[in-house]
N, C-alpha and C positions, 0 to 999 in steps of 0.2 A: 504493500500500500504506500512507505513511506517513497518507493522507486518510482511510483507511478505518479506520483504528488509532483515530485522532485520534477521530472522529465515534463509535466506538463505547464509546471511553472518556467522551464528552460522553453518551452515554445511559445508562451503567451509574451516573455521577455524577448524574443527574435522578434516580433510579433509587429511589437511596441516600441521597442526602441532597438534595435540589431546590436548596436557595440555594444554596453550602452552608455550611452555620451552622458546620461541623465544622474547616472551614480555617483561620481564625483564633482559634477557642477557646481555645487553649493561649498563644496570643500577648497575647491580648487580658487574657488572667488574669493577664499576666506585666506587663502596664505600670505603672509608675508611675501613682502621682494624677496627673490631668492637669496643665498650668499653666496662666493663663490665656493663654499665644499659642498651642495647640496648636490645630494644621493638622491637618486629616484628609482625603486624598484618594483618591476615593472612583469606582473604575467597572469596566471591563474589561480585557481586555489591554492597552489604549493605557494603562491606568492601573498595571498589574501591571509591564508594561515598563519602566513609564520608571525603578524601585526598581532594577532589573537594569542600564539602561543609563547611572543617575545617581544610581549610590547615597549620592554625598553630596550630592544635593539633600535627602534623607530623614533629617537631623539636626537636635537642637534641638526635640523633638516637633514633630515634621512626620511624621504616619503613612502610610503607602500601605496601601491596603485596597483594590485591586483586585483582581479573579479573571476569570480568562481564560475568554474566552466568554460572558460571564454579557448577560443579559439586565434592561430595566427589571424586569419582575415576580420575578427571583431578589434584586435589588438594594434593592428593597423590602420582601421578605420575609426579609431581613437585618440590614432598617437598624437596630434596633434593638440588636440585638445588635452589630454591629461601626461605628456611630454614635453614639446616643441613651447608649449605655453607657458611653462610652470618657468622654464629655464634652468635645469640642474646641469651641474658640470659634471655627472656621472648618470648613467644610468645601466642598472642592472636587471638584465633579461633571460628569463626562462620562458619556453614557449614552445607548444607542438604537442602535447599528451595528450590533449583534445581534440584535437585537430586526426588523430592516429583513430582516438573511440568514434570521430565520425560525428561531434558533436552539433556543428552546423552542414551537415550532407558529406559525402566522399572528400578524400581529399586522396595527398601522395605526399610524395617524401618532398618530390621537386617543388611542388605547389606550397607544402611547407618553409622549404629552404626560400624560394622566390619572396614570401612575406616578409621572410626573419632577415632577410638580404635585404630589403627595401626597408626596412626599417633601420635596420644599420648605417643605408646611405642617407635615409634623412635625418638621423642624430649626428653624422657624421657632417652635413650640410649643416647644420646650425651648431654646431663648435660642439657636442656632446661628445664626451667619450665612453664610448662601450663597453662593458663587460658581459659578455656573454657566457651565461651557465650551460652546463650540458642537460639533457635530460634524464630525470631521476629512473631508478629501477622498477620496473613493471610487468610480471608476465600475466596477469589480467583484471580486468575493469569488474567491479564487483556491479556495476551498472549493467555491463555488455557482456556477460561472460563469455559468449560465442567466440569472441576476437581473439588474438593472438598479437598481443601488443609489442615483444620481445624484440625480434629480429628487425621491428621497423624501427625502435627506439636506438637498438645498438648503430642499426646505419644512419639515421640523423645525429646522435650522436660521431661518427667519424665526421660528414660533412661539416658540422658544427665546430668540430675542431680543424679542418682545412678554412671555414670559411673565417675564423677567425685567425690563423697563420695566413693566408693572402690579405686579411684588410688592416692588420698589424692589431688586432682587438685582443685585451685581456680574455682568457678560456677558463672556468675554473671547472672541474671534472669534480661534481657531487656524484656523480654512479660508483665508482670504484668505491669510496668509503665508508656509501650506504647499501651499497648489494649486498648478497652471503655468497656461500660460494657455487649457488646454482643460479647466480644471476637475481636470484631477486630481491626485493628489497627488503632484507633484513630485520626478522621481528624485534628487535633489540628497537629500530628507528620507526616502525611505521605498525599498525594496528589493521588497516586497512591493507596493504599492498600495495597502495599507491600515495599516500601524503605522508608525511612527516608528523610523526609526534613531538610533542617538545625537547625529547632524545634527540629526535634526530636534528631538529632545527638547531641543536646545538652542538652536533658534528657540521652541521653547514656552517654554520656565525661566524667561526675565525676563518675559514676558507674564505667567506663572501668578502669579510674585513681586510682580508691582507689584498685582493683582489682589486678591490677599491681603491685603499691604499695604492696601489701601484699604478693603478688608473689618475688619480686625481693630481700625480705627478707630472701625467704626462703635457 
């Protein structure tokens, strides 16, 4: 019952507003000018979560600006609005597990990569610098169970690390950390199989920091 709630509220929100632009409108009208270390991370639930399970990682302008469920193509057709506007001298990007469950219609790995690549060059175009995460471990959607999420994740993850060695962008690999040793995502870090528990968000915290750090230098 609680599946069928979930998924239907996931369609009336496509529905209504597709990205959606309307979530953080009032937040984003509310910020201060930016300064120049301001963080902005930036993706889906893995991203929304970690504001809930480590809220004081998100002080010192350090934004979270993830929304649950979202897809590259909703994340794209946002960025502007909750990115390009805010003006952070960093931003940090996870993105594609949605996109694999099929959560706004089909997609692919290329179609994936094309999003996460066009977002890169428009951070890149407005002076932001990039840190791109890898994607987490997954071998299935407790939503989809049908799927077989594995083998797409491990190949976005290689491109995601080429695509970050050609555009010179910070990569920081949260899968090796949080896998076990059959690939998935280790009960030690995650409850579901696919988010982070606050275990895990706190194998993630110094990776994302030193990451950043190394970003905000540049």
């Amino acid at each position: 019952e609680q599946l069928t709630l979930y998924k239907n509220w996931q369609v009336r929100v496509r529905q209504q507003d597709f990205a959606p632009l309307c979530k953080y409108a009032a937040d984003n009208a509310a910020l201060p000018p930016a300064t120049d270390h301001r963080v902005l991370y930036y993706g889906d639930s893995i991203t929304e979560l970690w504001a809930l399970n480590d809220p004081a990682f998100f002080k010192d302008d350090v934004i979270n600006r993830g929304i649950s469920g979202q897809t590259t193509a909703q994340m794209l057709l946002r960025f502007r609005a909750d990115v390009i506007a805010l003006k952070p001298k960093v931003i940090h990007i996870i993105a594609g597990t949605n996109d694999v469950a099929g959560n706004t219609g089909p997609s692919s790995v290329d179609r994936i990569m094309d999003n996460i690549t066009t977002m890169v060059e428009l951070a890149k175009l407005h002076g932001i610098t990039v840190v791109l995460g890898s994607e987490l471990p997954c071998v299935q959607f407790g939503f989809q169970p049908q799927l077989k999420p594995a083998p797409i994740l491990a190949e976005l993850n290689v491109r995601l690390r080429k695509l970050a060695a050609d555009q010179k962008l910070t990569f920081v690999d949260y899968f090796a950390p949080l896998a076990d040793k059959d690939g998935a995502f280790d009960k030690r870090y995650s409850d579901d199989g696919l988010h982070p528990t606050a275990a895990g968000y706190a194998v993630m915290a110094p990776l994302a920091k030193a990451a950043v750090a190394k970003a905000l230098k540049k």
